[in-house]
C-alpha positions in Angstrom: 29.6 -98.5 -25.0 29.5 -96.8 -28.2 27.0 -93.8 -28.1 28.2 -92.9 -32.0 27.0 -96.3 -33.0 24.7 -98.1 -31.0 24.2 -102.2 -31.1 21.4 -103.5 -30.7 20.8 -107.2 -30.0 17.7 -108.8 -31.4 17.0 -112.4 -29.6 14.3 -115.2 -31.4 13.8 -118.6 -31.7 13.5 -118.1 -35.6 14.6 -115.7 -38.0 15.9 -115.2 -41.5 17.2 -117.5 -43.3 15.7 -120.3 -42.1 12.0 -119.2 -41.6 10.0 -116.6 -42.8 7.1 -115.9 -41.0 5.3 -112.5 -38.8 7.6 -112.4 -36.4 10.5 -112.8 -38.5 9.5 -109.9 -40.9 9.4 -107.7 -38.4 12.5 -108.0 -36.8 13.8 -107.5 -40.8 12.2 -103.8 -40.5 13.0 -103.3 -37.1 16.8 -104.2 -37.9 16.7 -102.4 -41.6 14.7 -98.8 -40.5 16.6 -98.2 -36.9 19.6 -98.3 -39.1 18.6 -95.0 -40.8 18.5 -94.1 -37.1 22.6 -94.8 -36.7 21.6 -98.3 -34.9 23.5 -101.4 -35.8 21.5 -104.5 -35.3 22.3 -108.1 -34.9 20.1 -110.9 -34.6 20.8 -113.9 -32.6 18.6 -117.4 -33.6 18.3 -120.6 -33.6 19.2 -123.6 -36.4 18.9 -126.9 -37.1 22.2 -126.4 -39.3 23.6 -123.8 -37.5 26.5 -121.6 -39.0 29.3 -121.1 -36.6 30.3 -118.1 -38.5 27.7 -115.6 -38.7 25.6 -114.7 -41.6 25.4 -111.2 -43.4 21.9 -110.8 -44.7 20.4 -107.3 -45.7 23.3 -105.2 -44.2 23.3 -106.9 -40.6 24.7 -109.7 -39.1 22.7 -112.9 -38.3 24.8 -115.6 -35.5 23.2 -118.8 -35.3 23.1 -121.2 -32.3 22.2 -124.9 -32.7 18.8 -126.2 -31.8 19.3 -129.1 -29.7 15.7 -129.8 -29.1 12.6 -128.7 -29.2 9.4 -129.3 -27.0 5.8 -127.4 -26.7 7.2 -124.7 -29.7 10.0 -123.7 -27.3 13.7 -124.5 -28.9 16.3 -125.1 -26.9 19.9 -124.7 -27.2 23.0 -125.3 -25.0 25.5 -123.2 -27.2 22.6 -120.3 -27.1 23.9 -119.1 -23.6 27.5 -118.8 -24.6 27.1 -117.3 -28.0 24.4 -114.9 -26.3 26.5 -113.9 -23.7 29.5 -113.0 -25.9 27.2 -111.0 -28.2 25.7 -109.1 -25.5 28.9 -108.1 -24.1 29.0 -105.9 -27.5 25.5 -104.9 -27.4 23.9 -101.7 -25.9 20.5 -102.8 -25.9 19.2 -106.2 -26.1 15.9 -106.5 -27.8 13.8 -109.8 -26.9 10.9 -111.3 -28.8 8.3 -112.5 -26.8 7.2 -115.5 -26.1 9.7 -118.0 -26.4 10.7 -119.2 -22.5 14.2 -120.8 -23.4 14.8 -116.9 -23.9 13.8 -115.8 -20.3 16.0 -118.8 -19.2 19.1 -116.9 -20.9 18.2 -113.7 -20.0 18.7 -114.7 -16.3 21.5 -116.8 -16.5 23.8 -114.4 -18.9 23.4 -111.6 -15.8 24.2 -109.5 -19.3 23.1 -106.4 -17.3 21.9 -104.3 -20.7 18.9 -102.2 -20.9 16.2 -104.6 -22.1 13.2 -104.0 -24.7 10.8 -107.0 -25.0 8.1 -106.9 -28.1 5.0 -108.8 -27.1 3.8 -110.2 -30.2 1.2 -112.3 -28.0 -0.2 -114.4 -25.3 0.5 -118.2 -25.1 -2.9 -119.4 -26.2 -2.4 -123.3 -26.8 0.1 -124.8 -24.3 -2.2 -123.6 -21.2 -1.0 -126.6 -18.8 3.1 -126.0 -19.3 1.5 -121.8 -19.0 1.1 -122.9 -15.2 5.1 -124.1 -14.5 6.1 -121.0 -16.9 4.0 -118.2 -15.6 6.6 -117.7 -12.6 9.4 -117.6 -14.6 7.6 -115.3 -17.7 6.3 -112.6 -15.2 10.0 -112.5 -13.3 11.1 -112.0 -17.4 8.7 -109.1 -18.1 9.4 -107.4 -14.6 12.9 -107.1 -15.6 11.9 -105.7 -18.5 12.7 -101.7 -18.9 10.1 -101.6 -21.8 7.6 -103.7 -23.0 6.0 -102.8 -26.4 2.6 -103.8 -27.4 1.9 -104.2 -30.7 -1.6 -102.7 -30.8 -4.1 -101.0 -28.6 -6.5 -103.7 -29.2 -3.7 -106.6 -28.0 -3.0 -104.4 -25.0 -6.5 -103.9 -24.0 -7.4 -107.7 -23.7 -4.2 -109.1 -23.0 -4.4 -109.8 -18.9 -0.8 -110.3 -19.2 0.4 -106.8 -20.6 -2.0 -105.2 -18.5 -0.2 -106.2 -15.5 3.0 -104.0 -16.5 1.2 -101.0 -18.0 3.9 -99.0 -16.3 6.6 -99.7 -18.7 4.0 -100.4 -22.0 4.8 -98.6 -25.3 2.4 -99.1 -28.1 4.2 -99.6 -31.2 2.4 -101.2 -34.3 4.4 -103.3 -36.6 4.9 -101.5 -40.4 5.9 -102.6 -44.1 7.5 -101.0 -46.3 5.9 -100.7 -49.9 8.7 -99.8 -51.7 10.4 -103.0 -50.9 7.8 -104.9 -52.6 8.1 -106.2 -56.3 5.9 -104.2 -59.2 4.6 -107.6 -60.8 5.0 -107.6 -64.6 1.9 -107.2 -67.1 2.3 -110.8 -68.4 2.7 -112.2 -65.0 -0.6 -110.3 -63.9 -2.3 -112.0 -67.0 -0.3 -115.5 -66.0 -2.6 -115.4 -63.0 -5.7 -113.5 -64.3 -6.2 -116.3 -66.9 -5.7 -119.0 -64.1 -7.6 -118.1 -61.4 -9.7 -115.1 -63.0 -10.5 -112.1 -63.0 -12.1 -111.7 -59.3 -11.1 -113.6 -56.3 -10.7 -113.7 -52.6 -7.6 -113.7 -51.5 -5.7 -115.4 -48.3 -1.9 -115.2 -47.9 -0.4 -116.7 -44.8 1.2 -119.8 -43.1 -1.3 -122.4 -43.0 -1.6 -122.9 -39.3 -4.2 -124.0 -36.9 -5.2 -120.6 -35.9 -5.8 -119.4 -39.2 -9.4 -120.2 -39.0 -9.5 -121.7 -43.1 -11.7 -124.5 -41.8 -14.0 -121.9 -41.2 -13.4 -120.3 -44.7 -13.7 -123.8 -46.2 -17.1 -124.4 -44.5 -18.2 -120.6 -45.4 -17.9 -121.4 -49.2 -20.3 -124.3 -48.8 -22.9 -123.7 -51.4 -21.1 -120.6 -52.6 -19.4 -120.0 -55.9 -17.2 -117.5 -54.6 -13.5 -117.7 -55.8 -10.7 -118.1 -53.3 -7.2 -118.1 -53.7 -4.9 -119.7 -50.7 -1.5 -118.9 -50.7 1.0 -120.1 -48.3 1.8 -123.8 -46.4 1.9 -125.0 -43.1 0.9 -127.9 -41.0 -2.5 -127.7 -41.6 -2.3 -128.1 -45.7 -2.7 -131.2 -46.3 -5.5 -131.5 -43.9 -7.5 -128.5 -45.4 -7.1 -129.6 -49.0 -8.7 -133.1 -47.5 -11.6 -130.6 -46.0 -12.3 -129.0 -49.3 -12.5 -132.5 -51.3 -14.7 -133.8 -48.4 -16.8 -130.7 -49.1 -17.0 -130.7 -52.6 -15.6 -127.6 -53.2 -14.6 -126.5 -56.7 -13.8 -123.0 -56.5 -10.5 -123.0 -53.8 -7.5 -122.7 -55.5 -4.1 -123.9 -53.7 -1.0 -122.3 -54.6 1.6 -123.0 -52.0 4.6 -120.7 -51.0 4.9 -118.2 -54.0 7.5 -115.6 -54.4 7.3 -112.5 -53.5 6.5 -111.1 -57.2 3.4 -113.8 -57.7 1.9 -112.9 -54.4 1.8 -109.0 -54.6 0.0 -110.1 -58.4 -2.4 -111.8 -56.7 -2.6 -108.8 -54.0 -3.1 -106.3 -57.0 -5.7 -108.6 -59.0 -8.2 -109.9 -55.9 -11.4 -108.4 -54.9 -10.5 -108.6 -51.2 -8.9 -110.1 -48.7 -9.9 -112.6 -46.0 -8.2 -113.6 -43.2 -10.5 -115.3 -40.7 -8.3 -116.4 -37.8 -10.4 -117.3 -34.9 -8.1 -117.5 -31.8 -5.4 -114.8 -30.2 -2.0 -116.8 -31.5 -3.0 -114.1 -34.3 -2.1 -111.6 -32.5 -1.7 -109.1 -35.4 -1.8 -109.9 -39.0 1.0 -108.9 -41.0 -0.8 -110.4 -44.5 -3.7 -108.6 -43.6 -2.1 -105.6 -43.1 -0.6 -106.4 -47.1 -4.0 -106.6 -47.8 -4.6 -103.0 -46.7 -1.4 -101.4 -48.0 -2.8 -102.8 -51.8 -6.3 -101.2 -51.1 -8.1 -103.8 -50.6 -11.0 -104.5 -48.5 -10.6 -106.7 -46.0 -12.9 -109.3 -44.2 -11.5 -110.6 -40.6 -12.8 -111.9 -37.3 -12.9 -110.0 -34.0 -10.4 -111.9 -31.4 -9.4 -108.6 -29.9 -6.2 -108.5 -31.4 -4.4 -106.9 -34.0 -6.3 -107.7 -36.9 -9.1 -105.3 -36.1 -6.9 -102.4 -35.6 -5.8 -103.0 -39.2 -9.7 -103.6 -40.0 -12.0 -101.4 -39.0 -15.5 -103.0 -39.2 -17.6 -101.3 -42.2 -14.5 -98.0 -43.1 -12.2 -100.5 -44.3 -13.7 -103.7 -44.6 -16.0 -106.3 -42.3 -15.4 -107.9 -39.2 -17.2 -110.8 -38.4 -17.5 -113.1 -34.8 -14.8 -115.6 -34.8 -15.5 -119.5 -35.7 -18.7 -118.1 -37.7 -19.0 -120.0 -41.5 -22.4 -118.7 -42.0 -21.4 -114.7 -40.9 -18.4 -115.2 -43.0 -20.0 -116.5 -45.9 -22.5 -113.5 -45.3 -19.2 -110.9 -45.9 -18.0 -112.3 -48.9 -21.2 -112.0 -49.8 -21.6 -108.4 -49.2 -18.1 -107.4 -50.7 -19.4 -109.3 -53.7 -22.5 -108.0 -54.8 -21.5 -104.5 -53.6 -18.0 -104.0 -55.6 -18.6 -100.0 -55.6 -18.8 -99.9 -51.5 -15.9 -102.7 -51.8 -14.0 -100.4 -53.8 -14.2 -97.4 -51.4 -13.3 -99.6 -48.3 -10.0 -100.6 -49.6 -9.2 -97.1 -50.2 -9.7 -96.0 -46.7 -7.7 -99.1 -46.1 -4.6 -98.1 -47.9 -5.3 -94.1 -46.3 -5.2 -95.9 -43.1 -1.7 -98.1 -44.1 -0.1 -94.5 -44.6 -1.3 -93.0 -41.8 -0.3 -95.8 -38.9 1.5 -98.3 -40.5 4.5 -97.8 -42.8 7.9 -99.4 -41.7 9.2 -95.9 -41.4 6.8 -94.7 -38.3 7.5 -98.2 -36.4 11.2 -97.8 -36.9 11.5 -93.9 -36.1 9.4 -95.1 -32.9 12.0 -98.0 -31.9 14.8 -95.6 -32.6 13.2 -93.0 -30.1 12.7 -96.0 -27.4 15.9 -97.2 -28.4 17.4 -93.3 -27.4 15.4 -93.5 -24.4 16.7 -96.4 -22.9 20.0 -95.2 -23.3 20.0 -92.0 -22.2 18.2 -93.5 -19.0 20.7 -96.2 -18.8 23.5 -93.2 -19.1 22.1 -91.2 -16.1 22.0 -94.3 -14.2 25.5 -94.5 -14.7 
């Protein structure tokens, strides 16, 4: 092993450039801030079209494996164990993103023998039947585990999962990195101020089934509160269906948008809402956006992540989960109140600096990463 220059293996299902969701994004800082630290990362995913040469993207190396099937959200791949095994024989650490149980299968089968960091980014909430077959094999994955990072006090607290290996827990919170996001030009900010106006709420996200916008969409029922939707998903077509069958005027659907068009958006809204209702949001990394612009923030208390980011009444409101009439009573409040709005979203953006910048989470995965390997050298 190479102490000068350490490798580190990242392991997901998805990943850049195929998919671009939470997970996803945070595996980019992880892979981007350790190597300030002296870590070289690699990240090993599946595709549809796989590459059998891997990919450089953003100064590391991305190997693909093709996805032969898929069942319950779990892909599954029979090239994934060779490619994996040849890549961990290179690797000092292998870093796994949890859940995804093809991953545990690997893990066992490769006997790679390598120090092993898992990131919990959360529970399995839907698929609780094929939970009962997995459980065996997902808490023989996490015992193996050296460390297991939680992602958020909150998550770790009402997760019966994590709390079952609190001997080997580090809390580390995801980050983003500001200065990697556009500055929107002043005719693109009046592109968007003339077509959706001047004061909105904003939602940015994958339109999944978690996301709670049925519950937005039945909050703004006899309201005439803007509300901007950015993102796609599953669920689109079946929520732009919900807002004709409710009559609603004032929803604005904008699809994916690049990266320049959303932070517009981000600078021009008067707040952000992000109501998802069940624990697949384990975190929020679009409401955490929300925070880093200043913005006050309105989100639903699941015990997760999203009310670490939100603090209920300092940086915005928390509401119960699956509640259109508390919600609506929110917007409401940030509404008609856009002086207490205004001083919410600054203690949003103070709190952003002080827990959440890409910086802190990488220095901490550098400092695990050291950890491990100066444990794993001693064992030696």
């Amino acid at each position: 092993m190479s102490m000068e220059s350490p490798k580190v293996l990242h392991f997901f299902k998805t990943y850049y450039p195929d998919s671009f969701g939470g997970i996803e994004q945070a595996i980019f800082q992880m892979c981007q801030g350790t190597a300030r630290y002296g870590y070289t990362s690699e990240v090993l995913t599946l595709s549809a079209d796989a590459h059998e040469a891997p990919i450089a993207f953003s100064g590391h190396m991305v190997h693909q494996a093709r996805l032969d099937l898929q069942l319950a959200s779990t892909g599954f791949s029979f090239s994934a164990f060779r490619k994996f095994s040849i890549l961990a024989k290179e690797a000092d650490i292998i870093h796994f993103h949890f859940p995804w149980p093809f991953m545990d299968l690997v893990h066992f089968a490769t006997r790679h023998g390598k120090p092993t960091v898992v990131t919990y980014h959360s529970d399995i909430i839907r698929q609780k039947t094929l939970l009962q077959f997995y459980r065996p094999l997902m808490n023989q994955f996490l015992a193996s585990a050296d460390r297991i990072v939680a992602t958020s006090p909150n998550y770790l607290a009402t997760s019966p999962v994590l709390n079952l290996y609190r001997d080997k827990i580090v809390e580390i919170t995801y980050g983003l990195d500001k200065s990697a996001y556009p500055i929107p030009a002043p005719d693109l900010l009046e592109h968007w101020r003339s077509k959706v106006g001047g004061r909105f709420f904003l939602f940015v996200g994958m339109l999944r089934y978690y996301k709670g916008l049925h519950i937005l969409l039945d909050a703004l029922q006899g309201a005439d509160y803007p509300v901007v939707i950015v993102g796609s998903g599953p669920v689109e077509t079946e929520l732009k269906n919900h807002a004709i069958r409710l009559g609603l005027n004032n929803v604005h659907f904008l699809g994916q948008l690049p990266d320049e068009d959303k932070v517009a958006l981000l600078t021009l809204c008067c707040g952000v809402v992000f109501p998802s209702h069940l624990r697949s949001e384990a975190f929020g990394l679009s409401l955490l956006e929300g925070a880093m612009y200043g913005k006050p923030m309105i989100s639903s208390e699941i015990g997760t992540g999203t009310t670490y980011i939100n603090i209920a009444d300092e940086t915005g409101l928390v509401v119960p989960p699956s509640d259109p009439v508390a919600l609506r009573q929110a917007m409401r409040y940030l509404w008609e109140h856009p002086a207490e709005a205004a001083a919410m979203g600054k203690r949003a953006e103070e709190r952003y600096w002080q827990y959440f910048t890409a910086e802190q989470m990488a220095k901490s995965y550098a400092d695990l990463y050291g950890d491990l390997l100066s444990h794993g050298a001693r064992r030696l």
